[in-house]
C-alpha positions in Angstrom: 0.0 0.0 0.0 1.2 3.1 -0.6 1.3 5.4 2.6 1.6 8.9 1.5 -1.6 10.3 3.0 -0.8 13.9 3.7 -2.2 15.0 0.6 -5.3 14.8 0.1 -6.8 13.8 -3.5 -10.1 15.0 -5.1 -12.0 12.3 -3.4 -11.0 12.4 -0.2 -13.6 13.4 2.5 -12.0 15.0 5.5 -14.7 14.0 8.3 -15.6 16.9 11.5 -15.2 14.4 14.7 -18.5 13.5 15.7 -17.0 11.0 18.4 -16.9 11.9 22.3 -13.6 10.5 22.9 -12.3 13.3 21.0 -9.6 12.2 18.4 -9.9 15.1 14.9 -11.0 12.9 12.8 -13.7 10.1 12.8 -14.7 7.6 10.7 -18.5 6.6 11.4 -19.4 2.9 12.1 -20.9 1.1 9.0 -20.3 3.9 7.1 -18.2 3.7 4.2 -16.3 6.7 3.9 -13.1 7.6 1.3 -10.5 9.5 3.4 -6.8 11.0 4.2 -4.9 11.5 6.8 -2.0 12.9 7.5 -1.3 12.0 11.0 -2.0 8.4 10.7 -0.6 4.4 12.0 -1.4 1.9 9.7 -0.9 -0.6 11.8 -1.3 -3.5 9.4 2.7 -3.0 8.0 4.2 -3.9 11.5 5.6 -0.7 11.9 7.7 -0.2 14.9 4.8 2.6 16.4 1.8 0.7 15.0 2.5 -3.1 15.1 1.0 -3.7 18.9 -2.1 -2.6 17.6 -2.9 -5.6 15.1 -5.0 -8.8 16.3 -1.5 -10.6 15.7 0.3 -8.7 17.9 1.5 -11.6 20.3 0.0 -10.8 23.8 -1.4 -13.0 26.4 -5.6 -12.6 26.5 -7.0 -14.2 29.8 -11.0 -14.8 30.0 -12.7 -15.0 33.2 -16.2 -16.5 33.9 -18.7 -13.5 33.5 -16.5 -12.3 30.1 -16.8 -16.0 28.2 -20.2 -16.2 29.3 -20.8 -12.6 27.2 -18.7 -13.5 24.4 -19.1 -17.1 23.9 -22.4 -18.3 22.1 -25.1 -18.2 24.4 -26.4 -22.0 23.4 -22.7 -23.6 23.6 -22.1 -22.1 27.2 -25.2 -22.7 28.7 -24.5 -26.6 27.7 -21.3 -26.6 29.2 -20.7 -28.4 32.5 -18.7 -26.8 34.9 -15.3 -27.9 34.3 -15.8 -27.2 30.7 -16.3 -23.6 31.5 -13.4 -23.9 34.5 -11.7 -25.5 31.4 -12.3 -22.2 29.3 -11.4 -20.2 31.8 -8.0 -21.6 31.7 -7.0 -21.0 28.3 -4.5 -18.7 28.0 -5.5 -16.9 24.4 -1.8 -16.1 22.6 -3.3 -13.6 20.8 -6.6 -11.2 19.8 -7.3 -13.3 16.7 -7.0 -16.6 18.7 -10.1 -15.1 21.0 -11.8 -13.6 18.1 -12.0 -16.8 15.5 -12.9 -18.9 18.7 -15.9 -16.7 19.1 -17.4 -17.9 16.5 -17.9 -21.2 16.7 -20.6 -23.3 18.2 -18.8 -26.5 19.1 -16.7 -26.4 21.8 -14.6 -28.9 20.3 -13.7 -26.3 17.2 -13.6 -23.3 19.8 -10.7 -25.4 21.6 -9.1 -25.8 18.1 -9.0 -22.2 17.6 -8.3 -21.0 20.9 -4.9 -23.7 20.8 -3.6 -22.6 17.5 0.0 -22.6 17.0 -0.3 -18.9 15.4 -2.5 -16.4 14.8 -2.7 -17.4 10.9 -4.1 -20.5 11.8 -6.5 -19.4 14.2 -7.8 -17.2 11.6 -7.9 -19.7 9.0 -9.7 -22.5 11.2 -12.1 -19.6 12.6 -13.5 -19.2 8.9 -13.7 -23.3 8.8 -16.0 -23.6 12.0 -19.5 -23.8 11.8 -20.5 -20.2 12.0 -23.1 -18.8 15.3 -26.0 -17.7 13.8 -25.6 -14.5 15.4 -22.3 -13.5 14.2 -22.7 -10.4 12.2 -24.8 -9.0 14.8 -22.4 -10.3 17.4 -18.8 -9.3 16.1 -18.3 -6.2 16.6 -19.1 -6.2 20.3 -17.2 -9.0 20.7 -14.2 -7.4 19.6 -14.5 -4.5 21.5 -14.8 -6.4 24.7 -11.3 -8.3 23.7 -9.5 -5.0 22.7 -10.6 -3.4 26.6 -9.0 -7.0 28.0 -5.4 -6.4 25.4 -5.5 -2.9 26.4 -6.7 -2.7 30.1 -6.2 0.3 32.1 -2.5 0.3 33.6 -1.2 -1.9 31.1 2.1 -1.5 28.9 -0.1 -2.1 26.1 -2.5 1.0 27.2 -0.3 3.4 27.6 1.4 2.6 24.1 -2.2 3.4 22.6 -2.5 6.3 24.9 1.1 7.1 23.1 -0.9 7.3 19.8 -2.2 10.4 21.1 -4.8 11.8 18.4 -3.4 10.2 15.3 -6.3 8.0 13.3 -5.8 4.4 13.5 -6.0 2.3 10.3 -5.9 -1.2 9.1 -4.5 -0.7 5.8 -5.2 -4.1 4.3 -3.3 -5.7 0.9 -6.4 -8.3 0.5 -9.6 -5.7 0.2 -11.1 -5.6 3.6 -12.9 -2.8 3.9 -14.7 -3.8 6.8 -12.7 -4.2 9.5 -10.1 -2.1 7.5 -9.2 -0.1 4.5 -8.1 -0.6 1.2 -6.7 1.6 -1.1 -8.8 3.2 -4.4 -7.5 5.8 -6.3 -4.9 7.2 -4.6 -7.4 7.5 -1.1 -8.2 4.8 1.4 -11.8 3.4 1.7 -13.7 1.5 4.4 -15.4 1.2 7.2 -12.3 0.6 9.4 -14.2 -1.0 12.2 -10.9 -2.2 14.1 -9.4 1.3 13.7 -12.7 2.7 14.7 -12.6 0.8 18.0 -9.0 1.3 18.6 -10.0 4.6 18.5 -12.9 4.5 20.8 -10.7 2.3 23.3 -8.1 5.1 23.4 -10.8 7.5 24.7 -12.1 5.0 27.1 -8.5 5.1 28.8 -8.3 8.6 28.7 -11.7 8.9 30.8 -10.4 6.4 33.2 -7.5 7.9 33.6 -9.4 11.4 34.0 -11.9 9.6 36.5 -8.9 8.8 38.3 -7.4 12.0 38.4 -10.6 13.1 40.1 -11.1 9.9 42.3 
């Protein structure tokens, strides 16, 4: 992809922040939007200040009880006994994308799969093999922001490198076309709905009000 953003082409729409967290510019949920930026991480390229940010970033995700009980579908949980879900809680997730692709499954057998992967490639890959909820496109996106507040919890080294970001926009510039959870480049601009970058975002300004409730604590 190339990253020369700070000038703007014809197409581009710069966006007023509409978000309450506060960062300039904002890119609407489910709203497909073509935009530049010149103060921007594309974090997809494994840049030294943008690399933590991707799903693959290796980082340890722990689950407790009352989180896997949100996340995990409703049906498969309740059917669980009790040292299945003592089981679950147990699994120490290596990455984002190994909690994620879990998350979609039905079986615990295939969650296990997922959740144990060697790497997060092949989490990804087996996630698109299980047998999908039937409540996934409604469920994703919530999911994911639950398991970006776990990665980047309050006090963490992780939070305070996306603190670091300060007000720079967050993209996942993607080589493959997703312009869902990322971007991908059309004439000259980026276009998408960058949901990940959106919540990456939003998680950002979550930190800052803790840290502000904090300050006043």
């Amino acid at each position: 992809m190339t990253k020369n953003p700070s000038i703007a082409p014809p197409s581009a729409t710069y966006v007023p922040s509409s978000n309450p967290f506060g960062h300039g510019l904002y890119l609407s949920r489910n709203v497909r939007r073509c935009f530049a930026f010149a103060r921007v991480i594309d974090f997809f390229d494994a840049t030294p200040d943008g690399d933590f940010l991707s799903n693959f970033y290796p980082c340890e995700i722990r689950l407790d009880q009352s989180m896997l009980a949100r996340l995990i579908y409703q049906p498969l949980w309740a059917g669980l006994e009790a040292a299945q879900r003592r089981e679950l809680e147990a699994v120490n997730y290596p990455t984002t994308e190994h909690a994620f692709a879990a998350m979609k499954a039905v079986d615990v057998h295939d969650y296990m799969q997922v959740a144990l992967a060697p790497d997060a490639d092949t989490a990804k890959a087996l996630g698109r093999n299980v047998q999908l909820r039937p409540d996934w496109r409604r469920a994703k996106v919530s999911t994911m922001e639950a398991l970006l507040a776990v990665k980047f919890a309050p006090g963490s080294d992780l939070a305070a490198r996306l603190l670091a970001t300060e007000t720079k926009m967050l993209i996942e510039g993607t080589t493959w076309g997703d312009d869902v959870w990322g971007v991908a480049e059309t004439d000259g601009c980026f276009v998408g709905e960058n949901l990940l970058g959106v919540l990456l975002v939003e998680r950002r300004g979550a930190l800052r009000q803790h840290m502000r409730g904090e300050a006043h604590g």
